[in-house]
C-alpha positions in Angstrom: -1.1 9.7 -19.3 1.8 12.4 -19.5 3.3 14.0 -17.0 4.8 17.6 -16.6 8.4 17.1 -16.0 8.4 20.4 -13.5 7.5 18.2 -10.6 7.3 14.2 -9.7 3.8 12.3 -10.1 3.3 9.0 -7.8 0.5 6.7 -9.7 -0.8 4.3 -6.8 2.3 2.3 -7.0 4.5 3.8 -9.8 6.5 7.4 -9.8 6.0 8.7 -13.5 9.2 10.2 -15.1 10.1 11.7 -18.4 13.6 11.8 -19.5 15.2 12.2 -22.8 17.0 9.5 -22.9 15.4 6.5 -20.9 17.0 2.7 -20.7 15.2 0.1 -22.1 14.5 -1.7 -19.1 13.9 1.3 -17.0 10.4 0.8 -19.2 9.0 -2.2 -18.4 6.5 -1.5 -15.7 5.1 1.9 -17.9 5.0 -0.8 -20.8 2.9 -3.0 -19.2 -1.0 -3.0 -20.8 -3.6 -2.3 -17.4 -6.4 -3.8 -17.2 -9.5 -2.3 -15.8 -11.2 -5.5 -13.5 -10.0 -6.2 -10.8 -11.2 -9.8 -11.4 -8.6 -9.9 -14.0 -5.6 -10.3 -10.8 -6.1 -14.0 -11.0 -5.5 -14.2 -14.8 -1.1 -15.4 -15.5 -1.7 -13.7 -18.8 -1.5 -10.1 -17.3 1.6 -10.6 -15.7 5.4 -10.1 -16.6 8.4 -11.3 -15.0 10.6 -8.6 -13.8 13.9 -7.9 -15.6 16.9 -9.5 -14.6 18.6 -6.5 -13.9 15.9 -5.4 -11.3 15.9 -5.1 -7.2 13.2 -5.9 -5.0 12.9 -3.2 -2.0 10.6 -4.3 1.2 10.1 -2.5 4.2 8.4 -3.5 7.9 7.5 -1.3 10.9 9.0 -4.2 13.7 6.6 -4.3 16.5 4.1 -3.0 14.9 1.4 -4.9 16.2 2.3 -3.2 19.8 2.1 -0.1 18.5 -1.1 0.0 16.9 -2.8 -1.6 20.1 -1.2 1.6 21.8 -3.7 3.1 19.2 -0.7 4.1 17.0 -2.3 3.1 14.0 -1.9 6.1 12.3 2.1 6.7 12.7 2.5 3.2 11.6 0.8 3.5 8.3 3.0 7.3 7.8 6.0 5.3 8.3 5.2 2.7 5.9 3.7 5.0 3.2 6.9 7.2 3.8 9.4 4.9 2.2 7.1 5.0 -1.3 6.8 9.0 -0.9 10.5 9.4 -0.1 11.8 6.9 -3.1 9.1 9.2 -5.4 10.8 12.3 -4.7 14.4 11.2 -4.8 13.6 9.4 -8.4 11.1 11.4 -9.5 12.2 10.7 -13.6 11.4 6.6 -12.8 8.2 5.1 -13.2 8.4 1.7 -11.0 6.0 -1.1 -9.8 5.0 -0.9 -5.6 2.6 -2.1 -3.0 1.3 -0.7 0.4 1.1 -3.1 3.3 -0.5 -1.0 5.9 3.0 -1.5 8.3 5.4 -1.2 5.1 5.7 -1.3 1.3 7.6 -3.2 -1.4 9.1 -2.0 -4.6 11.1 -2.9 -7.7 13.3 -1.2 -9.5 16.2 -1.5 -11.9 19.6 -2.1 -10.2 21.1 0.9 -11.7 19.5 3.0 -8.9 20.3 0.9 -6.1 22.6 3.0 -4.7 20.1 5.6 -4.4 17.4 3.6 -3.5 19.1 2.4 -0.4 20.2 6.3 0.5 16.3 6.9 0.8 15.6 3.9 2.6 18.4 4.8 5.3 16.9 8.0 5.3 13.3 7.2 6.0 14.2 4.7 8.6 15.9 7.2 10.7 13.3 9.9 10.0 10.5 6.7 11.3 12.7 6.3 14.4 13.8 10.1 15.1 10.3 11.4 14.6 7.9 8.9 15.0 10.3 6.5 17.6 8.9 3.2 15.2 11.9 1.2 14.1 11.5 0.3 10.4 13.3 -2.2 8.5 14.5 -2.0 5.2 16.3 -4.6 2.8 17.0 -4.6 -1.0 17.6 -7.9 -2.8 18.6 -8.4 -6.8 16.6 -10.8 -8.4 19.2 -13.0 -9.6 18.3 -14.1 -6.1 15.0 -14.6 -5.7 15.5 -16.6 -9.0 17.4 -18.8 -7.1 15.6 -19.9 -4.6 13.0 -21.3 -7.8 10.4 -18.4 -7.2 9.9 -14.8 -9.3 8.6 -11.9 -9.2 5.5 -11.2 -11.6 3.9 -7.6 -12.2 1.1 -6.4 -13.8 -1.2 -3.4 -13.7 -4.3 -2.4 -12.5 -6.1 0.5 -13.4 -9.4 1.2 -11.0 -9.8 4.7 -13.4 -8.5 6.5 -15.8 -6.3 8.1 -13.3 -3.8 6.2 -12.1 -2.6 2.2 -12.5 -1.6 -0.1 -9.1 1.2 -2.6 -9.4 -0.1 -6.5 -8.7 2.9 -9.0 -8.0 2.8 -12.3 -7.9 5.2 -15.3 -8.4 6.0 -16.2 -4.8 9.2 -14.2 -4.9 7.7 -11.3 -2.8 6.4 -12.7 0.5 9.9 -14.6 0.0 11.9 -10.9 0.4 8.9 -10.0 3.0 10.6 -13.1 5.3 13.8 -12.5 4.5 13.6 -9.0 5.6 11.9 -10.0 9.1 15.0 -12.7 9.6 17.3 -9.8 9.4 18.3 -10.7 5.9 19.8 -8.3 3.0 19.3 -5.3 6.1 19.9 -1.5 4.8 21.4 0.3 8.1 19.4 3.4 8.8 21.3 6.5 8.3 22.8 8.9 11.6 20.7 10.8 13.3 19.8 14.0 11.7 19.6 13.1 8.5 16.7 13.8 6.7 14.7 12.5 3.7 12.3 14.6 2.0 8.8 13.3 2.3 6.9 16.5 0.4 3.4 15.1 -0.8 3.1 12.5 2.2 0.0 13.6 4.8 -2.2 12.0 6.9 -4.7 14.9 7.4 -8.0 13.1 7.1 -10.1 11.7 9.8 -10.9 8.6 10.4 -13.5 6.9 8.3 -16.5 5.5 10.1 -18.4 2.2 8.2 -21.7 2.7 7.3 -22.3 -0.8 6.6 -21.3 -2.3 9.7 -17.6 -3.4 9.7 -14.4 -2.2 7.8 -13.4 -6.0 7.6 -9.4 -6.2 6.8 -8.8 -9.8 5.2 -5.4 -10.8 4.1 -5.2 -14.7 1.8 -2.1 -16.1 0.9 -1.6 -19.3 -1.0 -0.3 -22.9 0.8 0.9 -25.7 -1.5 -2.0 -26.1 -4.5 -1.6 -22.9 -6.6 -4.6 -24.0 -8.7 -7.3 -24.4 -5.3 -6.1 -21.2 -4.1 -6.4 -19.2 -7.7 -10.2 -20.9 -7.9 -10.5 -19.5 -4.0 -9.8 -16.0 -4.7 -12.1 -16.0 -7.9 -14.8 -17.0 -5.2 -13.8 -14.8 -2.7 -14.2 -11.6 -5.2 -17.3 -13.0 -6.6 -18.7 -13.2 -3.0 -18.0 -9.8 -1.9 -18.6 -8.2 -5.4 -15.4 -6.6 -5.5 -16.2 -4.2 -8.4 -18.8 -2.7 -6.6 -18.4 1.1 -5.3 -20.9 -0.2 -2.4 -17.8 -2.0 -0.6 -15.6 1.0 -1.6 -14.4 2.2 2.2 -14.4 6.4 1.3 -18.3 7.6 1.3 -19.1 8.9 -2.1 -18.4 12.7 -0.7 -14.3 11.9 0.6 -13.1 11.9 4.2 -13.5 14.7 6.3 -10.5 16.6 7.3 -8.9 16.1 10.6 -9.2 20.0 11.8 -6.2 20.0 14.7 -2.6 19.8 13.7 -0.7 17.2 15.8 3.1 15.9 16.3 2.5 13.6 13.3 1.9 16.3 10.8 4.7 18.2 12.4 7.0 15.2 11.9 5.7 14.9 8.2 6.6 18.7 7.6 10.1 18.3 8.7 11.3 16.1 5.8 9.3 17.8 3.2 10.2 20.6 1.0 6.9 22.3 1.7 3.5 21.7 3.5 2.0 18.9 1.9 -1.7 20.0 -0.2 -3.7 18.2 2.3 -2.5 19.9 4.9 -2.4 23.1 2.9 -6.3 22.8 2.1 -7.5 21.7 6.0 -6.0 24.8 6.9 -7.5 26.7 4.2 -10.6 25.1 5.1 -10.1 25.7 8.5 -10.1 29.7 7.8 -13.2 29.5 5.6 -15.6 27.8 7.9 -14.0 30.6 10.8 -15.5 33.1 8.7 -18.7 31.0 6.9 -19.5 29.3 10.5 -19.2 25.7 9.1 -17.1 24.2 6.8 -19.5 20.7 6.6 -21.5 22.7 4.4 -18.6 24.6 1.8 -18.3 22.1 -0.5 -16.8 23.2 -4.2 -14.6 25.7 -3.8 -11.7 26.5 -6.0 -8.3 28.3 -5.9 -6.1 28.4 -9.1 -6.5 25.6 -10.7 -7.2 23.2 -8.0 -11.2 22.2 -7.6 -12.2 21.0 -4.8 -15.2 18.4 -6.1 -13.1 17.0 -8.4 -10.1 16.5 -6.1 -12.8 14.4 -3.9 -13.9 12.8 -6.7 -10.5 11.5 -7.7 -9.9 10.6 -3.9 -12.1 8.4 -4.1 -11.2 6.9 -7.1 -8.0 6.8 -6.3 -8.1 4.9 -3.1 -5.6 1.7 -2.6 -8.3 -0.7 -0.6 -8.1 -3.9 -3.2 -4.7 -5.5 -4.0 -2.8 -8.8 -5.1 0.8 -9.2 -3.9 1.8 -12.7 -3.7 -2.1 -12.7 -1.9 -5.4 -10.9 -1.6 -5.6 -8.0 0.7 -8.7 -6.3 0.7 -10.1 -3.4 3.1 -14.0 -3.3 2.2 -16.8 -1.2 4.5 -19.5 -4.4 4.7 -21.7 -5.7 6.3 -21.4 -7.9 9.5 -23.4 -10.7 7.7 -21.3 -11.0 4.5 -18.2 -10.1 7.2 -19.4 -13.6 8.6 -19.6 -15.3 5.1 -16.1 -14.0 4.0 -14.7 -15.4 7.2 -16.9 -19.0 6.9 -15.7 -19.1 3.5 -11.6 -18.7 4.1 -12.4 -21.5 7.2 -13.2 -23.8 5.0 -10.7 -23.5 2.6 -7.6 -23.7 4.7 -9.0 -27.1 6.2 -8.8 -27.8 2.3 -5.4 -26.8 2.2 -5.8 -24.1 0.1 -5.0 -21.2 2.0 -3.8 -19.5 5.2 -6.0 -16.1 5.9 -6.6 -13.5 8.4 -9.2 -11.2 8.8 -9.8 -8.0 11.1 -13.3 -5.8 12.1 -13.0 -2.4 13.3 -15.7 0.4 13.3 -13.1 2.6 10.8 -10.3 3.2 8.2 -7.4 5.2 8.3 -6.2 7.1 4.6 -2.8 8.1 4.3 -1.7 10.2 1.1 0.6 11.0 -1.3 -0.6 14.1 -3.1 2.9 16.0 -5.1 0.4 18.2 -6.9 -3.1 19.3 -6.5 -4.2 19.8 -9.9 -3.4 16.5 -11.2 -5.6 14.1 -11.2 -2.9 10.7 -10.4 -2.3 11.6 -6.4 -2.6 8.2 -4.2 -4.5 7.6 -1.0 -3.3 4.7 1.0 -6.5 3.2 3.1 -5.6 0.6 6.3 -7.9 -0.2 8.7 -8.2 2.0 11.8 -7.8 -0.1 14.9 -5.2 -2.9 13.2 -5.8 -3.3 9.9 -3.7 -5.4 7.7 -1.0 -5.7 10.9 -3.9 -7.4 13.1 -5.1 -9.4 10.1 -1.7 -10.7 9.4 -1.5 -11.8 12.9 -4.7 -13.6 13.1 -3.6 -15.1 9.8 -0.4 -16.7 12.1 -2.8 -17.4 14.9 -4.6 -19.1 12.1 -1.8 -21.4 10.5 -0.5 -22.5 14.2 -3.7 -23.5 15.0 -5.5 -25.1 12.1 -2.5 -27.1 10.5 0.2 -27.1 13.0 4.0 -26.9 12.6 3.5 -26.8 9.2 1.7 -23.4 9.3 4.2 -22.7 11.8 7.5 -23.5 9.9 5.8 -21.9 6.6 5.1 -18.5 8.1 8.6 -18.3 9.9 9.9 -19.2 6.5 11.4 -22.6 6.7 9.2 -23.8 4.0 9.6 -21.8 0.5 6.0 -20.7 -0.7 4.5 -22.3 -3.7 6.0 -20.9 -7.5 2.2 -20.3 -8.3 1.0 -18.6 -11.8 -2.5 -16.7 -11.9 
């Protein structure tokens, strides 16, 4: 795919660029082959080691959990989704492997930008606590030591469409810089207050999506000592919830409905960006249309310029984050409370094996957060969490989990004390 160097692109996980004169290494993750299955996530063949040369960037809303049960769900997915919207517009000429966590993100990129990269993530964390009042960590950490502590950092690419590609990491070295971060390792300060960072693209405009299965279920699987049990547990896992099937896809076929009444979070959105973000930009053009038409439920595929509606929602869809591999499975699937049950029956029985810790979380809806720099490209992102906890409450039951089922070992493994497993898929 090319990209028209007038304005940045963010490709679920990578910011596109096109420069003149690009460094070798500043091409590894666009030189990187996709592959189109999402079955394929388990296979070591698709993955590369990063370049020595490279940074790993993670970021954490702390206390997130509390927030979201003060039904802040929604602010703490902005915040995290705002660190990968606000390193895409301060490097929009670098194309870079990153994940969505629901509560943060993680990134790589080469060293060379590292200065810049931690100018944004000062930025972002004072625009989370100044606007939003959610404290978000940030830390960068070279390779060189991750390396050291016997674990890497392994990416391939997904591709769900011809639209965009998803970064998939794997190695251990990840989750490793997730727990350093939450020990107060490799900390970026966040800047003074009034800075700002410019967030242009970020929205969360859309309402929140209801199942019409029966559950969004939220599931989170990380690996304990065995990394061939838990490679053959994820292969069952996907072959039991059918994981290439649209049926499980969260989004209805038609998109999200817009959320029709602005709120403090879009108005904390708008003050870092440049200009109103498109989703924004079309509820309220929406908004004027079904004033005058009596209901906008029924306006579907209209255009202005070149921007088409239907095929915008279309590429939503398509383009929705709600299956990924980073150092573990995280899934957010609309299903149905019987295979809900098997799913969780399932991941019981394999961490008494010893092959796994997991958490999983039901709620009645999903949350979609985007990242849209342009609306007549086709490559725009939507980040989808689970309404009422999501991956934060999964991740906790996942601790609840370990403590429970295999002691202080869970215990000391999830604080960190125990170095994950250097596992290949």
């Amino acid at each position: 795919m090319t990209a028209d160097r007038s304005e940045p692109a963010f490709e679920g996980g990578l910011c596109e660029i096109q420069v003149d004169q690009e460094a070798e290494h500043d091409r590894f993750y666009e030189a990187l082959v996709p592959f189109d299955s999402f079955d394929d996530v388990v296979r070591r063949d698709r993955y590369r080691p990063l370049p020595d040369d490279w940074i790993i960037a993670v970021t954490d809303v702390s206390q997130s959990t509390e927030a979201i049960e003060h039904g802040r769900y929604r602010e703490v997915n902005t915040a995290g989704a705002a660190v990968l919207a606000a390193v895409s517009n301060a490097l929009p000429d670098l194309q870079f492997p990153s994940t969505f966590g629901g509560d943060g993100a993680s990134f790589a990129a080469p060293a060379a930008y590292a200065s810049i990269i931690k100018d944004t993530l000062a930025r972002t964390a004072a625009w989370a606590e100044d606007a939003l009042g959610l404290s978000l960590r940030t830390a960068v950490i070279p390779i060189a030591d991750i390396r050291a502590r016997q674990l890497d950092v392994l990416v391939a690419r997904f591709a769900p469409s011809s639209n965009i590609t998803y970064a998939m990491f794997a190695g251990g070295g990840l989750a490793w810089a997730e727990r350093e971060l939450k020990q107060g390792g490799y900390i970026v300060p966040r800047a003074p207050i009034g800075v700002t960072v410019d967030l242009t693209g970020l929205s969360c405009r859309f309402a929140p999506i209801s199942t019409k299965r029966g559950v969004i279920l939220s599931l989170i699987v990380v690996p304990r000592e065995d990394p061939t049990s838990f490679m053959e547990l994820i292969q069952e896992l996907l072959r039991t919830l059918c994981s290439d099937q649209p049926s499980l896809h969260p989004l209805p076929a038609e998109g999200p409905l817009h959320e029709w009444t602005d709120d403090h979070l879009d108005h904390a959105i708008r003050k870092g960006s440049r200009k109103m973000p498109f989703a924004s930009w079309a509820a309220k053009w929406l908004r004027a249309v079904s004033s005058r038409v009596g209901t906008v439920l029924g306006f579907r595929g209209f255009h202005v310029g070149r921007f088409r509606e239907t095929k915008f929602r279309q590429e939503l869809m398509e383009n929705t984050d709600y299956r990924k591999f980073d150092d573990g499975l995280r899934m957010t699937v609309d299903c149905s409370s019987e295979l809900a049950g098997v799913v969780d029956a399932c991941l019981e029985e394999a961490q008494r094996r010893g092959s796994c810790f997991f958490g999983t979380h039901r709620q009645q809806a999903a949350n979609l957060t985007c990242f849209v720099p342009s609306p007549t490209r086709a490559n725009h992102v939507h980040f989808v969490d689970g309404a009422s906890g999501g991956y934060a409450f999964a991740a906790a039951n996942l601790k609840r989990n370990a403590a429970s089922g295999v002691g202080t070992e869970g215990v000391r493994a999830l604080a960190g004390h125990l170095q994950p497993p250097r596992y290949s898929v």
